[in-house]
C-alpha positions as CSV (number, residue, x, y, z in Angstrom):
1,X,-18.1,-0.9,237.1
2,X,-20.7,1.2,234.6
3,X,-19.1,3.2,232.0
4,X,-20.5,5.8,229.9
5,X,-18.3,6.1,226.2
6,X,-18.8,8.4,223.3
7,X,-18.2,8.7,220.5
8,X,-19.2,10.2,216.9
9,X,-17.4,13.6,217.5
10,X,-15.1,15.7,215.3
11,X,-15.1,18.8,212.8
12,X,-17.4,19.1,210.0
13,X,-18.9,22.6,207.7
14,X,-22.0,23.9,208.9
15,X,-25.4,22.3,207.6
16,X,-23.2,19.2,207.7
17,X,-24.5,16.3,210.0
18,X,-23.1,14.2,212.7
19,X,-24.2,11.0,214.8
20,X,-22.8,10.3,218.6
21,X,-23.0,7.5,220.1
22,X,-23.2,6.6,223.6
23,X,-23.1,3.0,225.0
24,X,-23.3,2.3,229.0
25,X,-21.0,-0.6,229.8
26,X,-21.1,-3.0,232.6
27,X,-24.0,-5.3,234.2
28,X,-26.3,-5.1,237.6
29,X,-28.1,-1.8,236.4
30,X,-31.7,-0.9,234.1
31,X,-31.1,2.3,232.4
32,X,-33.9,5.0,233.1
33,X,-33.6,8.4,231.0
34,X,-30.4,9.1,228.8
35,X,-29.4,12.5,227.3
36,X,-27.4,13.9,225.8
37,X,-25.8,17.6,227.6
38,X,-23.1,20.1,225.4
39,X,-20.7,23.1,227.3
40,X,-19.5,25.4,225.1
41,X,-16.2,26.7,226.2
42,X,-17.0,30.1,228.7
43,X,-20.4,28.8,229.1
44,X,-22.3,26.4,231.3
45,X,-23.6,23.2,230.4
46,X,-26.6,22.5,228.9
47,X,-29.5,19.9,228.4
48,X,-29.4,19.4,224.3
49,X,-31.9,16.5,224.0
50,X,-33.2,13.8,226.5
51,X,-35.0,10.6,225.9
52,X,-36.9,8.8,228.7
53,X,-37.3,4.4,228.9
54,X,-40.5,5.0,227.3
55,X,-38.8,7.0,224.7
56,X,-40.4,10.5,225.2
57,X,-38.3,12.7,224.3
58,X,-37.4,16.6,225.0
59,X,-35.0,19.4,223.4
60,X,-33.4,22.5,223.7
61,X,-35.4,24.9,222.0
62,X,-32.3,25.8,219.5
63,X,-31.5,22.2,218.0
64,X,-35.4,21.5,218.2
65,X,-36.1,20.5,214.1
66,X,-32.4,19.5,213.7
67,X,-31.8,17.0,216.2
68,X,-32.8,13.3,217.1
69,X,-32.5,11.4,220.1
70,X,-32.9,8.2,220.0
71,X,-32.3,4.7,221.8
72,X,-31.6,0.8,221.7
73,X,-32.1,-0.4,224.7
74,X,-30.7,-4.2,223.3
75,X,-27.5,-2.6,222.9
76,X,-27.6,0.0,226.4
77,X,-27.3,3.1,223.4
78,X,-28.3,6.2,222.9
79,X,-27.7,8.2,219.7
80,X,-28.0,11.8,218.6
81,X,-27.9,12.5,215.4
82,X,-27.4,16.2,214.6
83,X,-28.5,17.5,211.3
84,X,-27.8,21.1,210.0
85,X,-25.2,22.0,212.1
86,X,-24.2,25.5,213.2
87,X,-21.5,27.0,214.3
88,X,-22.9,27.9,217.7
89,X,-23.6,24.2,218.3
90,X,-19.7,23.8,218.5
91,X,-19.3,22.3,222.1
92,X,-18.3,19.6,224.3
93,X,-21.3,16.8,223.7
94,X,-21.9,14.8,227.3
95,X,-24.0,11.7,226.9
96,X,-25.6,11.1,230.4
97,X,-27.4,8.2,231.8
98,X,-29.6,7.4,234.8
99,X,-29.3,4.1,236.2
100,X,-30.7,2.1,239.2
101,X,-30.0,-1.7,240.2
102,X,-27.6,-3.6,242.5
103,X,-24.3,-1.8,240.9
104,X,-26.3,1.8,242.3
105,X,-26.9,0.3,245.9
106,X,-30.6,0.5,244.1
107,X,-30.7,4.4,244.1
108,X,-31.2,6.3,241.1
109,X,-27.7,7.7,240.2
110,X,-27.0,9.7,237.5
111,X,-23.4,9.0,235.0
112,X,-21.3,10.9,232.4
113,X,-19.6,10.1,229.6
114,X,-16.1,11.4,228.9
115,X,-17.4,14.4,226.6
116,X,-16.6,14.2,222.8
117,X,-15.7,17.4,221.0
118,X,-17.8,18.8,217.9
119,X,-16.6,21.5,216.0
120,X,-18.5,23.1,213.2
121,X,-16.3,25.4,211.1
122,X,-15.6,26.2,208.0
């Protein structure tokens, strides 16, 4: 059974920093693209950053400069370290994975995490 699980999350001041984490647990799968999506409570979700297996990588146009994506694909990870936080970047963080192998029937299939709360406040 794959497994998506978080973590990282939690309160800190704005222009503080925070890293998630994000490891995919299980066997019989290759990971494709991982991202990382936030929902802010009212408001629908979003694409924050997204890193492909041959680590190109895109953002949302309002954490471009203060976020990194990044990825071991040793350890089935992906990180996001956030940098400069704001307090409109308070959401719901989603880490999302696309995986294909026998465990997927070998179709693309798409996974969540959890969701791990960040709140910037002071």
């Amino acid at each position: 059974q794959v497994q998506l699980v978080e973590s990282g999350g939690g309160l800190v001041q704005p222009g503080g920093s925070l890293r998630l984490s994000c490891a995919a647990s299980g066997s019989g799968f290759s990971i494709n693209a991982m991202g990382w999506y936030r929902q802010a409570p009212g408001k629908q979700r979003e694409l924050v950053a997204r890193i492909t297996s041959g680590v190109s990588t895109n953002y949302a146009e309002s954490v471009k400069g203060r976020f990194t994506i990044s990825r071991d694909n040793a350890k089935n990870t992906v990180y996001l370290q956030m940098n400069s936080l704001k307090p409109e970047d308070t959401a719901v963080y989603y880490c999302n994975a696309d995986l294909i192998g026998p465990v997927t029937g070998w179709a693309l299939r798409s996974y969540w995490g959890q969701g791990t709360q960040v709140t910037v406040s002071s």
